[in-house]
Backbone as a ProteinNet text record, in pm:
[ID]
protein_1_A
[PRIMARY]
XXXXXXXXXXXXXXXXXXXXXXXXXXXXXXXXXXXXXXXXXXXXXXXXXXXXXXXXXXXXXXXXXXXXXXXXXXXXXXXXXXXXXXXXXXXXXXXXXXXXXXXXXXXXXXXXXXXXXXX
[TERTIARY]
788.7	784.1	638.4	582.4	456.4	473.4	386.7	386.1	295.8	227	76.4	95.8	23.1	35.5	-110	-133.8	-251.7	-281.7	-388.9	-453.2	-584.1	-668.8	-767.5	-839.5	-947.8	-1058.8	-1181.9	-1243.6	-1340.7	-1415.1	-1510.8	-1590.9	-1762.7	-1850	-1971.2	-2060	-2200.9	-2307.7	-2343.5	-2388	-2463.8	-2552.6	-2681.4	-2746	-2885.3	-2914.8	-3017.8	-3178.3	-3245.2	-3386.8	-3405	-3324.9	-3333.6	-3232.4	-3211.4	-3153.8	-3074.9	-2944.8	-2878.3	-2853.5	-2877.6	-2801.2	-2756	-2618.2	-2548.8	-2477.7	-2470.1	-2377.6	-2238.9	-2178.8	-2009	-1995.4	-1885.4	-1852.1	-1657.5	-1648.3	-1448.3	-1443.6	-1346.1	-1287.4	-1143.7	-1079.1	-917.4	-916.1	-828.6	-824.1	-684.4	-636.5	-460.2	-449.1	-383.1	-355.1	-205.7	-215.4	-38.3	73.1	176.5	295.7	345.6	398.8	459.2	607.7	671.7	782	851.2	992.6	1089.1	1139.1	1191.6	1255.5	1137.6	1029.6	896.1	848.6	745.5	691.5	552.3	556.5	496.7	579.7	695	784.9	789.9	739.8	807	697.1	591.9	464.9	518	563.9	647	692.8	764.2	823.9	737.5	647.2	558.3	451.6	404.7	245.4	301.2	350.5	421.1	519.1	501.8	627.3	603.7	695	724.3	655.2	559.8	451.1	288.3	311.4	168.5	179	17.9	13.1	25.3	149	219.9	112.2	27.3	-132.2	-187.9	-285.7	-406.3	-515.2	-582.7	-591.7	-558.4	-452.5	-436.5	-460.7	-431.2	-460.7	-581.5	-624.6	-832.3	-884.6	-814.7	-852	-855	-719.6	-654.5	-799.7	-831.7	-890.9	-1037.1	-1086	-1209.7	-1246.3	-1071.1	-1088.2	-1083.4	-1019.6	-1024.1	-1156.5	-1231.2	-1366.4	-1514.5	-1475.9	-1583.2	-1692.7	-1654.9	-1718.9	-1656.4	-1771.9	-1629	-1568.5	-1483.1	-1354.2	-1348.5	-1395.9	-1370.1	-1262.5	-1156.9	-1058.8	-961.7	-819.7	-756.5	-641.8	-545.8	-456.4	-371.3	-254.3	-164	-143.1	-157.6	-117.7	-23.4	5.1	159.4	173.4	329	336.9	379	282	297	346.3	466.4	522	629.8	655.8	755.7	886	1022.4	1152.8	1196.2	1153.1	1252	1204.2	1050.8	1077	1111	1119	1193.8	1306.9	1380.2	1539.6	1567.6	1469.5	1461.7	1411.5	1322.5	1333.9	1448.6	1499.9	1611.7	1697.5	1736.6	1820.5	1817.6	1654.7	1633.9	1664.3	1636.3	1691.1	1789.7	1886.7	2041	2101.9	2056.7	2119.6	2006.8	1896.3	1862.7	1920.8	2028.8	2090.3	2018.9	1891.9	1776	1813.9	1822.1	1854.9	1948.1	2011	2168.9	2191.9	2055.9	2087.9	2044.6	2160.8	2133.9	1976.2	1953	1809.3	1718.3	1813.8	1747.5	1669.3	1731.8	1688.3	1585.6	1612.9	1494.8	1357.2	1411.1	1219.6	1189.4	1274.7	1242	1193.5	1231.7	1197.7	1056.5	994.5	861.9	800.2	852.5	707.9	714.9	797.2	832.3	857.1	781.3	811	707.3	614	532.3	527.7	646.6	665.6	655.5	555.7	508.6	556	657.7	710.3	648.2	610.3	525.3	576	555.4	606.5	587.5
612	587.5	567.3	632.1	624.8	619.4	500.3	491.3	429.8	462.8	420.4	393.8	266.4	270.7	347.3	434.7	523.2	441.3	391.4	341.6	389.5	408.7	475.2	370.6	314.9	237.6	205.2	173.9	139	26.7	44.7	-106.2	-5.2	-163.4	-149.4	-220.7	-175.4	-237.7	-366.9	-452.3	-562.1	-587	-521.8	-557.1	-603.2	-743.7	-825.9	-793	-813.9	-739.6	-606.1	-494.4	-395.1	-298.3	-213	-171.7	-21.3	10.6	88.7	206	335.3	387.7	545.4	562.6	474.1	362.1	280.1	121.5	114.6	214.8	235.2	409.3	300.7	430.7	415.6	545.4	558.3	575.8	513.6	583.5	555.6	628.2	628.5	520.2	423.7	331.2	373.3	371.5	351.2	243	190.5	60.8	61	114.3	98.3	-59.4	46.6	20.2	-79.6	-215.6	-276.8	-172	-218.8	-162.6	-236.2	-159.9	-217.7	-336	-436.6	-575.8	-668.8	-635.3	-671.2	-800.5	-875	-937.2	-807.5	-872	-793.6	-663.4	-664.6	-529.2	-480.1	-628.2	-647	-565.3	-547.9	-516.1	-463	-332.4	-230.2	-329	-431.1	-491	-632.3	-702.1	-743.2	-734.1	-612.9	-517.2	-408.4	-341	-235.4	-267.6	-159.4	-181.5	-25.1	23.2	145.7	274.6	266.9	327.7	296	179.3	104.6	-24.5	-91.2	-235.5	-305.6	-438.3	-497.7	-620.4	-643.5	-752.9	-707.9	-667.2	-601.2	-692.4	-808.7	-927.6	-936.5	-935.1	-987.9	-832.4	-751	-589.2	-605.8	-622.3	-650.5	-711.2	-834.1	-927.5	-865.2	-795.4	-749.8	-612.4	-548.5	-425.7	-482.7	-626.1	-643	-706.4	-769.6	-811.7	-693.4	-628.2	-451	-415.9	-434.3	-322.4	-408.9	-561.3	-644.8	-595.1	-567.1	-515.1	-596.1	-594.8	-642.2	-509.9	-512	-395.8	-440.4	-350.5	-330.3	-273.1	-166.1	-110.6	-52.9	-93.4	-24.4	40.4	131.2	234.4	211.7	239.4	261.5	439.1	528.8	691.6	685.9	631.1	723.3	565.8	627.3	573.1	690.6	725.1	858.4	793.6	867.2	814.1	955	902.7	1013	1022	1102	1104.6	930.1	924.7	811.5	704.2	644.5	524.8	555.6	699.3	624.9	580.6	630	599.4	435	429.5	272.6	166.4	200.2	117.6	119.1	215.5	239.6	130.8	151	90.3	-102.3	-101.2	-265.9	-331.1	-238.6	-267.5	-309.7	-186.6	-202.6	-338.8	-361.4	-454.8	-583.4	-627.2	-747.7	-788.9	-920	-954.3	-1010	-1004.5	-1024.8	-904.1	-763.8	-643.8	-643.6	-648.2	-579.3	-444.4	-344.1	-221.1	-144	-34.5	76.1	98	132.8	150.9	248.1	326.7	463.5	379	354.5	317.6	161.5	85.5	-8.8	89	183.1	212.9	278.5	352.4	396.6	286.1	203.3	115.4	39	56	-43.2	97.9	203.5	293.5	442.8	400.6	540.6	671.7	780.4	883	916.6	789	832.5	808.3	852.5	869.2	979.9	1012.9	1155.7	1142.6	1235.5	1243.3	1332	1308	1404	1433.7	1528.5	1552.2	1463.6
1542.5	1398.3	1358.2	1256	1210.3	1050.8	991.7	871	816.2	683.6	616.7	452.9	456.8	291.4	265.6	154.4	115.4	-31.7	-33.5	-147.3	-203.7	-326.4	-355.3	-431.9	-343.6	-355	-399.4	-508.9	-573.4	-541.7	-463.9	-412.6	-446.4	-487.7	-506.3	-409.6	-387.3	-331.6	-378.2	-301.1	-398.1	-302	-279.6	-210.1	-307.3	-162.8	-212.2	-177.6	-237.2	-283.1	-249.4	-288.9	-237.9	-407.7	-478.8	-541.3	-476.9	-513.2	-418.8	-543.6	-575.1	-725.2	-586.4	-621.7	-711.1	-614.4	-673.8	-596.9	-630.3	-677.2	-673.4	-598	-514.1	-481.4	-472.8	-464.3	-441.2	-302.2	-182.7	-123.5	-93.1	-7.8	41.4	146	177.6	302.8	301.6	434.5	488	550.3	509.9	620.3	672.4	770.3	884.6	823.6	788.4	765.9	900	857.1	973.3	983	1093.2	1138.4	1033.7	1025.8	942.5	1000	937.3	990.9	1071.5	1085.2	1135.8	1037.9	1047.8	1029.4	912.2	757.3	647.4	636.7	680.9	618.6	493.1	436	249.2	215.1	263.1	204.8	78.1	89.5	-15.2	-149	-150.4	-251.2	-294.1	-213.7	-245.5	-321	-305.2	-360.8	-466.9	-438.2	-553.5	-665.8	-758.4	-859.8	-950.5	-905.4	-1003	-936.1	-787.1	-737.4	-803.9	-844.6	-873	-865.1	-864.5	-772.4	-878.8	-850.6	-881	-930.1	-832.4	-847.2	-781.1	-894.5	-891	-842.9	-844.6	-834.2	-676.2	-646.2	-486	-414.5	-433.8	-356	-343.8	-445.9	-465	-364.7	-354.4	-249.1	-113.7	-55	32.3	61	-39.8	24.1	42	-31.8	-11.6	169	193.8	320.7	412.6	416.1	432.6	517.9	407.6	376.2	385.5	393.3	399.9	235.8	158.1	18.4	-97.5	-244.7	-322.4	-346.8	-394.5	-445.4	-612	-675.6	-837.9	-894.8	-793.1	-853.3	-692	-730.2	-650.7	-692.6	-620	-652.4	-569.3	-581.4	-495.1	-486.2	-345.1	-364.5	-306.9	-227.4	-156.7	-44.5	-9.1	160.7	228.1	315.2	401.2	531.8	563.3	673.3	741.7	836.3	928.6	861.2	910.5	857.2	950.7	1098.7	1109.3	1077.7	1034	1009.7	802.2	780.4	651	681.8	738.4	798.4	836.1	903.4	979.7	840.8	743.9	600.7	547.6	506.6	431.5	527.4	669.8	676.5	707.2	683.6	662.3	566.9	456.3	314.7	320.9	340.5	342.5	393.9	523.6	601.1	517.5	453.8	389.3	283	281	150.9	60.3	87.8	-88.4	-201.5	-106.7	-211.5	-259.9	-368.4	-420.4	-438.5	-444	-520	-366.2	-373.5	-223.7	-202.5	-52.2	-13	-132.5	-134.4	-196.5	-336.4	-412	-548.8	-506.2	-444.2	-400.1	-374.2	-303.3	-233.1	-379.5	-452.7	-595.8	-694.5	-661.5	-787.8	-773.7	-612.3	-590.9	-532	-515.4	-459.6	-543.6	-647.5	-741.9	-650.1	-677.3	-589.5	-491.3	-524.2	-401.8	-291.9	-217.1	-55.3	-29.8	74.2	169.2	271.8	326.6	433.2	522.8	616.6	718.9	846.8	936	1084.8	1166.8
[MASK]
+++++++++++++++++++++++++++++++++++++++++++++++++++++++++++++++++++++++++++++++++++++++++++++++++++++++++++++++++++++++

C-alpha cells in the first residue's frame, strides 16, 4: 500500500544581512499517508474539507515544520495513492463509528475529487 497527501507550497526567504530577490518561492511537498486504522489516519478528515484545507493556519504550521521555512500559502492537490490502500481507507471508514455516511461519500466530502489513483 502506498499513499501521499500532495500539497502546493508557498514559503519565503528571510535572510539576515544579506537580501535574497526573489524571496518567495512555490513548491510541491508530499508527505506519506499513514496506513489506514494507524496512528494520524484522520489526517484526511482533520486537514481537509471539500478537497481544500480546512485550517489554513495549522497546515501553515505543519508545512513550515515540513520545510524548516516560514510558509505564506498552502494548497491541498490531491491524495495520490494506490487501488489497495484506497480499499483499506474506505474500509477504515466503514468499520469507524465516528462516520455515519458510507466510505465513498466521507472521502468525498473532506478530499472532493481529488484522489489520484496510481499503479
Amino acid at each position: 500500500m502506498d499513499a501521499a497527501y500532495v500539497f502546493r507550497v508557498t514559503f519565503r526567504l528571510d535572510p539576515t544581512d544579506v537580501t535574497a530577490d526573489p524571496d518567495t518561492f512555490e513548491t510541491v511537498v508530499t508527505s506519506p499517508a499513514a496506513d489506514p486504522g494507524t496512528e494520524g489516519w484522520l489526517f484526511f478528515r482533520d486537514a481537509l474539507w471539500r478537497g481544500e484545507v480546512s485550517d489554513e493556519g495549522h497546515l501553515r504550521d505543519l508545512a513550515e515544520d515540513w520545510l524548516s521555512v516560514p510558509v505564506t500559502d498552502v494548497t491541498f492537490s490531491e491524495l495520490r495513492t494506490d487501488e489497495a490502500y484506497l480499499d483499506a481507507l474506505r474500509a477504515a471508514v466503514a468499520d469507524d463509528p465516528a462516520f455515519d455516511d458510507p466510505p465513498r461519500e466521507v472521502l468525498h466530502a473532506h478530499l472532493g475529487s481529488s484522489v489520484r489513483v496510481t499503479d
